[in-house]
matplotlib code that plots the C-alpha trace (Angstrom):
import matplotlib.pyplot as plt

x = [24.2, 22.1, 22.5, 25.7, 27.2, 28.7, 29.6, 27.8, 27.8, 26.1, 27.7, 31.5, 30.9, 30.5, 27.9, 27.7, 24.4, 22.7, 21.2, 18.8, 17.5, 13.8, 13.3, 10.8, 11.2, 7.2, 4.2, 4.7, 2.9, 1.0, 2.4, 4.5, 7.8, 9.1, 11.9, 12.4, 14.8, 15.0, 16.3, 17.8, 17.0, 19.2, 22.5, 22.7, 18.9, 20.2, 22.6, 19.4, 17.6, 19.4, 18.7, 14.9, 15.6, 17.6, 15.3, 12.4, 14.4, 14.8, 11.1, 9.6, 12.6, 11.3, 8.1, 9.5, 10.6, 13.9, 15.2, 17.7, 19.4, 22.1, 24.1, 23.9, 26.4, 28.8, 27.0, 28.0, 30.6, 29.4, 31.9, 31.9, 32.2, 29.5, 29.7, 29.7, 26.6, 22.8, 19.0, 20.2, 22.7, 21.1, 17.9, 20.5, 21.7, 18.4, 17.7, 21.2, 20.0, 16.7, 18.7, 20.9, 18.5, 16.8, 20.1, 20.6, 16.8, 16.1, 13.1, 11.2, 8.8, 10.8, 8.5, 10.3, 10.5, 11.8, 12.1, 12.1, 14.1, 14.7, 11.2, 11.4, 13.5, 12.0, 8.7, 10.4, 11.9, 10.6, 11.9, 11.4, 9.4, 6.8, 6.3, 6.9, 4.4, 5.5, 5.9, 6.7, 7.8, 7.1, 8.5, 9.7, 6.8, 7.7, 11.6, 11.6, 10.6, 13.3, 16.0, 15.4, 15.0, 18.5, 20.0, 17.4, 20.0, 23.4, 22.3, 20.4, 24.1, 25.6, 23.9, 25.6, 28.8, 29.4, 26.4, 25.2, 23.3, 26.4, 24.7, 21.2, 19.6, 19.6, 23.2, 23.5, 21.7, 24.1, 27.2, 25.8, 25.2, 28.9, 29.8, 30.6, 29.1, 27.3, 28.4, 25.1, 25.3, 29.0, 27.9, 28.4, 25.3, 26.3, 24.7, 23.2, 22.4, 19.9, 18.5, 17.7, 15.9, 14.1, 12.6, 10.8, 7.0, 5.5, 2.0, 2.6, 5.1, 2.9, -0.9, -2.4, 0.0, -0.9, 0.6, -0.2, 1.2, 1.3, 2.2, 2.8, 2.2, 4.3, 2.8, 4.3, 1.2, -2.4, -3.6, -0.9, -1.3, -1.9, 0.8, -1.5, 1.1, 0.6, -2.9, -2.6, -1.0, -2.6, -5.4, -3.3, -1.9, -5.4, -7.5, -4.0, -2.7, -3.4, -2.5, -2.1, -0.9, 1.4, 2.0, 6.0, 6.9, 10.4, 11.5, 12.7, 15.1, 16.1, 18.2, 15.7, 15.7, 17.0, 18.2, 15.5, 16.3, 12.6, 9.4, 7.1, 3.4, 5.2, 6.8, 3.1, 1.6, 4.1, 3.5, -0.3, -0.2, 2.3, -0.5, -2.7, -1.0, -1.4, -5.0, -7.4]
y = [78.3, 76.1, 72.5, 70.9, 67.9, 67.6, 65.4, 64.8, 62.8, 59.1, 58.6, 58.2, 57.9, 60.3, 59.8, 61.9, 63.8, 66.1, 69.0, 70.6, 73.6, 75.2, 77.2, 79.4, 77.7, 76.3, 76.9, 76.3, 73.4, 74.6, 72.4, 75.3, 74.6, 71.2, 68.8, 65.4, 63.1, 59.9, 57.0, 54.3, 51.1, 48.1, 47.0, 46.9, 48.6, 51.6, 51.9, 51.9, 54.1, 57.0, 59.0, 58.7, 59.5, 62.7, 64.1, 63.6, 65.3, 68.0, 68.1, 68.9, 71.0, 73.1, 73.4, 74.9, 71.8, 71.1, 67.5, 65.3, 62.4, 60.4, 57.4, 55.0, 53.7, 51.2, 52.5, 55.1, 57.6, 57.3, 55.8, 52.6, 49.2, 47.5, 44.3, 46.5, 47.4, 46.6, 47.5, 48.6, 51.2, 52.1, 53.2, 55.6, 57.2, 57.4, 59.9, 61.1, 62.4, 63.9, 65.6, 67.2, 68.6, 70.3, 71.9, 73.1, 74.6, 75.4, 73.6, 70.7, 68.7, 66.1, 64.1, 60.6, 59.0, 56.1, 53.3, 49.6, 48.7, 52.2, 52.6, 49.4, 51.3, 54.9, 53.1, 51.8, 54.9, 56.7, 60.4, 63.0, 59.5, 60.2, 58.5, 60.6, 61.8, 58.5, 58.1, 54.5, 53.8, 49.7, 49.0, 45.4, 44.4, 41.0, 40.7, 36.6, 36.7, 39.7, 38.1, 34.7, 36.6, 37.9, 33.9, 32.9, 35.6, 34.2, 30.4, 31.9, 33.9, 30.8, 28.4, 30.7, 31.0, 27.4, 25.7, 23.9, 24.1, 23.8, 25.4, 25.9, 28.4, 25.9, 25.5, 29.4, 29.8, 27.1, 29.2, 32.6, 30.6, 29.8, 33.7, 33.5, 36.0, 35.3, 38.0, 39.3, 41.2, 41.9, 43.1, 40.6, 40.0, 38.9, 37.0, 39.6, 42.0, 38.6, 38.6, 42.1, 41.6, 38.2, 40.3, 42.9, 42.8, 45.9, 44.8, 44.5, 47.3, 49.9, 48.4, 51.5, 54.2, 57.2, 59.8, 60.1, 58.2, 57.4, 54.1, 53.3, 50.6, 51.0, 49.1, 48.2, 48.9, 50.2, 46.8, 45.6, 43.3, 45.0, 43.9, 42.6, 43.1, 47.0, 46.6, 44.8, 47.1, 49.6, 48.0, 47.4, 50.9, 52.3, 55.6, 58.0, 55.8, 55.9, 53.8, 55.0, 53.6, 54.6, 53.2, 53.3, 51.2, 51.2, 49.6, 52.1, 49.9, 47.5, 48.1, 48.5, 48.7, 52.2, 54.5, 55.9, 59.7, 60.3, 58.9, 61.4, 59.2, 58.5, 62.3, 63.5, 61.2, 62.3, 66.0, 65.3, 63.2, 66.1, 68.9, 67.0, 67.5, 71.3, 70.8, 71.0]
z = [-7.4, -10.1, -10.5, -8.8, -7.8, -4.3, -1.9, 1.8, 4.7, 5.5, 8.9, 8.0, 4.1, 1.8, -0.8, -3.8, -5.5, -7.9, -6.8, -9.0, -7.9, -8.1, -11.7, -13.3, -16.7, -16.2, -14.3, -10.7, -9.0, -6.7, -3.6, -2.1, -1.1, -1.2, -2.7, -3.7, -3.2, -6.1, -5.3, -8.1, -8.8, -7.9, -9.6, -13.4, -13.3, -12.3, -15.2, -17.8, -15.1, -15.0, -17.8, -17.1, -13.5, -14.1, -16.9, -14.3, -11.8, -14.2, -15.0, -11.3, -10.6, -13.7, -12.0, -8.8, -6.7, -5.2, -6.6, -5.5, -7.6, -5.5, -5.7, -2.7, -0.8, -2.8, -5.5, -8.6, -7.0, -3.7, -1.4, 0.3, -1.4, -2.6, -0.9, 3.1, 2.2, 3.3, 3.3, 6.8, 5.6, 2.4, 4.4, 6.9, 3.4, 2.1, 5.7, 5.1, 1.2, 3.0, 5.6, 2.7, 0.8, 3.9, 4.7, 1.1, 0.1, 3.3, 3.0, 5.2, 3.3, 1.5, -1.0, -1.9, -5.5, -6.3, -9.0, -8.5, -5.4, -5.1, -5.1, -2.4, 0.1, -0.2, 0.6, 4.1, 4.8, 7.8, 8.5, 11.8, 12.9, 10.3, 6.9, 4.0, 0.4, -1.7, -5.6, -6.4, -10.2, -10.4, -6.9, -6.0, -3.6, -2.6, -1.6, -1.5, -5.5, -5.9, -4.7, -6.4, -9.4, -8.6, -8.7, -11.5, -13.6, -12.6, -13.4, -16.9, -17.3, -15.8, -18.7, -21.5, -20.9, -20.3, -22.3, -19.4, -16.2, -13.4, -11.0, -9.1, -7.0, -3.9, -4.4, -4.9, -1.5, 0.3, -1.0, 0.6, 3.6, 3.3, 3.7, 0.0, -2.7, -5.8, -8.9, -10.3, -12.9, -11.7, -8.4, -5.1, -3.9, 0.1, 2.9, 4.5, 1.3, 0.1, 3.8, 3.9, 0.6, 1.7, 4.6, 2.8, 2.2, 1.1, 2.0, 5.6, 5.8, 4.3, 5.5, 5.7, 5.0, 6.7, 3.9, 0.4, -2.2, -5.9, -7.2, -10.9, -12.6, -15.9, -19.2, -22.7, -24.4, -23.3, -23.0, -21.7, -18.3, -15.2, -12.1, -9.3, -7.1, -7.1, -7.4, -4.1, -2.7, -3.4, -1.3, 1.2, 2.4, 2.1, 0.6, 0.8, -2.0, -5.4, -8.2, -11.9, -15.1, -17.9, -21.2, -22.2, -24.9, -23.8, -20.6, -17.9, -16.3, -18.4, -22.1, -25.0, -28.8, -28.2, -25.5, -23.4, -22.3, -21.1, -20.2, -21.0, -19.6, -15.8, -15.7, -16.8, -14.0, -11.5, -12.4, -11.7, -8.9, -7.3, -8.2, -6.3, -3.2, -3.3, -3.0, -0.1]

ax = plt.figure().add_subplot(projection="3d")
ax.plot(x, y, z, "-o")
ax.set_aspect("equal")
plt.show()
């Protein structure tokens, strides 16, 4: 028993997580039983994520949750290659992950938490034909800006390397039209893995989410500028969702100054929001 590692099944792949089981090292929130399931951020992001995402896992496990960190498929030491992949099959290991955890603790309500395109694809998540309690750490709202954010980075990477602009992001398009990949960050972005991401639209896929959720907006500095984007929607999903804001002077996702283990404003938001559930 305690925290382990294993192995369990997506369909026929095997996708590997962390189980951190419920302790009595802090007060207990007052929820009752329940586990969550995190969800990483995209390609290189969730290299800089993780050791945020594993000491929050730690944190709500401390106060009597069941967490769940686990790599996706193509991703980490999950199996599967990177480029089979697609919002498609990510979303069946994202119910695959909730279905583990069940089995394991025992335990039905599954509360989903995730960061920036994690965040993204725990938010379209549907499970048992309901929608899930959300916690969504700066998710990527608009998928059309995402992914062309996604080429904007291999023609800046593009630019350095060779001193010169050889390519564009029309050109970049026209060569995954082509059934060709573009390397991001080292990872193959494909055809259909930049379609899936062109599709999504969190204002119109979660207009007036029927469960509760929690979206953060994460800021450098307290006056730091607010992200319409979450403040829109925010608006959009309705009175179950609230949106809260926490000052980090280090990125969460991206590599800083020095190496972030923690982030002690979003796991204090997080904590809060999650008491909040508990009530009447």
């Amino acid at each position: 028993m305690g925290d382990r590692g294993e192995f369990f099944p997506s369909g026929s792949r095997r996708l590997y997580g962390f189980l951190h089981e419920p302790r009595a090292s802090e007060v207990p929130l007052v929820i009752g039983p329940a586990a969550m399931v995190f969800v990483h951020p995209f390609m290189e992001e969730r290299q800089d994520a993780h050791p945020f995402l594993r000491s929050l896992a730690g944190r709500v496990s401390a106060r009597g949750l069941w967490a769940l960190r686990f790599d996706l498929h193509g991703c980490g030491d999950s199996e599967g290659e990177w480029e089979d992949a697609t919002v498609a099959s990510w979303l069946e290991d994202l119910r695959a992950a909730c279905d583990f955890i069940r089995a394991q603790s025992g335990v039905q309500r599954v509360i989903l938490c995730g960061m920036r395109f994690g965040a993204t694809l725990a938010a379209l998540a549907t499970l048992d034909d309901e929608k899930p309690a959300l916690a969504l750490i700066q998710p990527v709202v608009k998928g059309v800006a995402y992914s062309m954010d996604m080429l904007r980075a291999y023609v800046a990477a593009e630019m350095v390397l060779t001193k010169k602009a050889g390519v564009t992001r029309d050109s970049l398009v026209e060569r995954l039209r082509l059934g060709q990949t573009v390397n991001v960050f080292g990872y193959h972005l494909t055809a259909a893995q930049f379609d899936g991401l062109r599709d999504i639209d969190l204002m119109q896929s979660l207009a007036s989410y029927p469960a509760p959720a929690l979206i953060v907006d994460v800021v450098k500095t307290a006056t730091g500028r607010a992200s319409n984007d979450l403040a829109s929607l925010v608006t959009a999903m309705g009175p179950a969702a609230a949106l809260a804001r926490a000052v980090e002077p280090q990125p969460l996702y991206a590599e800083g100054k020095v190496h972030l283990t923690r982030a002690e404003q979003v796991e204090l938001t997080l904590l809060g929001w999650l008491e909040t559930l508990g009530q009447p």
